[in-house]
C-alpha positions in Angstrom: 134.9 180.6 148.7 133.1 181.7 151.6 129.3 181.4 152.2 128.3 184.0 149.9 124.8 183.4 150.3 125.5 183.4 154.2 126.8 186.9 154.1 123.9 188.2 151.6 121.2 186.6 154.2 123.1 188.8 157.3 122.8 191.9 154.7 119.6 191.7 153.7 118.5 190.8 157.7 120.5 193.8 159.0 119.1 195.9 156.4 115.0 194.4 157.5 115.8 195.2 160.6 117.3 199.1 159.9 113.7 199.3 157.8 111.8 198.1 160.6 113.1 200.7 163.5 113.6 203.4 160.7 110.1 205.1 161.9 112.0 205.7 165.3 115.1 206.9 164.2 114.7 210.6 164.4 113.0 210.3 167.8 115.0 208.2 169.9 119.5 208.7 169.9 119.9 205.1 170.8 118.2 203.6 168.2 120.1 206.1 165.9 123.0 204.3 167.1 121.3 201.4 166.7 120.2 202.0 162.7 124.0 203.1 162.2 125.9 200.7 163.8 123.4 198.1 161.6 124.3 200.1 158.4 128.2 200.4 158.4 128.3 196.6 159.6 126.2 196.3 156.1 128.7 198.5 154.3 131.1 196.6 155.5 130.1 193.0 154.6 128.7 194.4 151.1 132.0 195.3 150.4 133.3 191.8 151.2 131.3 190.3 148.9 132.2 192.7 146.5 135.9 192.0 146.6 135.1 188.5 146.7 132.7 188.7 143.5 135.9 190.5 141.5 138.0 187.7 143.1 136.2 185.0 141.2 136.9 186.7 138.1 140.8 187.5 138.9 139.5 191.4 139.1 140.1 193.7 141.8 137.5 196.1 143.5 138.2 199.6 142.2 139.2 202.5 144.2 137.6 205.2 141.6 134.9 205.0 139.8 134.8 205.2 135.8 133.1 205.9 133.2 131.3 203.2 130.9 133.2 205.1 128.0 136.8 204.4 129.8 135.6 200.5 130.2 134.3 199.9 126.6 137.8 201.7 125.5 140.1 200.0 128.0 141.4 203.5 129.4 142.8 204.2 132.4 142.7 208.1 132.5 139.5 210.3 132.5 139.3 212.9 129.7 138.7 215.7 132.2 137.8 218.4 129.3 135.2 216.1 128.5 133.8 216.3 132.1 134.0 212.3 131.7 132.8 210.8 134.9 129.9 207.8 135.5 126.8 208.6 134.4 124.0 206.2 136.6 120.6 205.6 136.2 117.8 203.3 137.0 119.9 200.7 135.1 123.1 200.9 136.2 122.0 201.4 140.2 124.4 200.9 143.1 127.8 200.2 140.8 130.7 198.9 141.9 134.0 198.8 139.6 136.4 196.2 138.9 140.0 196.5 137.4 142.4 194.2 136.4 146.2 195.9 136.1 144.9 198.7 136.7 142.4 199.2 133.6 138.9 198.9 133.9 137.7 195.5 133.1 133.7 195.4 134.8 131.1 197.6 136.2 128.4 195.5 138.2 125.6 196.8 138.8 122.6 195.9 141.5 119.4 197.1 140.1 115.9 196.7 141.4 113.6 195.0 140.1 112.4 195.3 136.7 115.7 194.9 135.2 115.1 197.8 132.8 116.6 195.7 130.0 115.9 197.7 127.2 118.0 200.7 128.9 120.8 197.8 129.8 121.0 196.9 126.1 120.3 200.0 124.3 123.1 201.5 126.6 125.7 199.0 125.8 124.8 198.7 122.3 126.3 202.4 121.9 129.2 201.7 124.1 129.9 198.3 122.3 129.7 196.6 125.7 127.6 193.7 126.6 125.9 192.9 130.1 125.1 190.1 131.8 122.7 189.1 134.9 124.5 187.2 137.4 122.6 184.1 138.9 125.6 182.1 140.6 126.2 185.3 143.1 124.2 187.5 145.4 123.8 191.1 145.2 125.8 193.1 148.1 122.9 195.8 148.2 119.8 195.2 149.2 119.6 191.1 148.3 116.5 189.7 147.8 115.6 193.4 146.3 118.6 194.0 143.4 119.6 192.0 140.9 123.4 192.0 140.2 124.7 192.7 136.3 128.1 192.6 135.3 128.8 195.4 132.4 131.8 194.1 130.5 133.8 194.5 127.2 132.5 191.6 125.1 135.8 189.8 124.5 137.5 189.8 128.3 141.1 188.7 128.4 141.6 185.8 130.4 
């Protein structure tokens, strides 16, 4: 596994430092370029941890998004006449999706701080889903700010 931790320290730096210049970005092009070059190179290792998280767990990063009603039911396919599609919140802030074969098997989550977990469990409750906060693994967005949730079905295969 590759310094995790590392990689969430050069995040959360890159992302002080866009904070710290932000006042100047409308004013000046070069620190513009400056503020976007930081962000994508962000994006970029936030994703890496991403797929690295899923890794851990045998789960791949997800291309689409889906809802938490396809997850708790283990469906691949959208109901489209339902206008199905992922419904965010405070709680379930900056999601990334995981599947494995193809069906959805995780949504984590990265949500500031308070955890809102009465919205966390009250939510899963009705989906018979179950969350968890994760502790061994840094948040990709904002770290040091978010705290990472995994959103799973409560019996995963293995």
């Amino acid at each position: 596994m590759n310094d995790v931790w590392g990689t969430a320290r050069e995040i959360e730096s890159l992302q002080s430092e866009v904070s710290r210049i932000a006042e100047r970005y409308y004013k000046d092009r070069a620190i513009k370029e400056e503020v976007d070059q930081k962000n994508a190179k962000a994006a970029m290792l936030g994703e890496q941890l991403a797929k690295e998280s899923g890794s851990l767990h045998g789960w791949k990063l997800a291309q689409r998004q889906f809802s938490l009603d396809q997850l708790a039911e283990n469906r691949k396919a959208r109901n489209w006449r339902k206008g199905e599609c992922f419904q965010g919140g405070a709680h379930l802030d900056h999601p990334s999706w995981y599947r494995l074969t193809g069906s959805p098997i995780a949504i984590a989550v990265q949500n500031y701080a308070p955890l809102h977990r009465e919205d966390l469990d009250e939510e899963c409750r009705r989906k018979g889903l179950v969350w968890q906060e994760v502790t061994d693994f840094p948040s990709w967005h904002y770290p040091g700010s978010t705290k990472l949730v995994l959103i799973t079905r409560p019996k995963l295969p293995r």
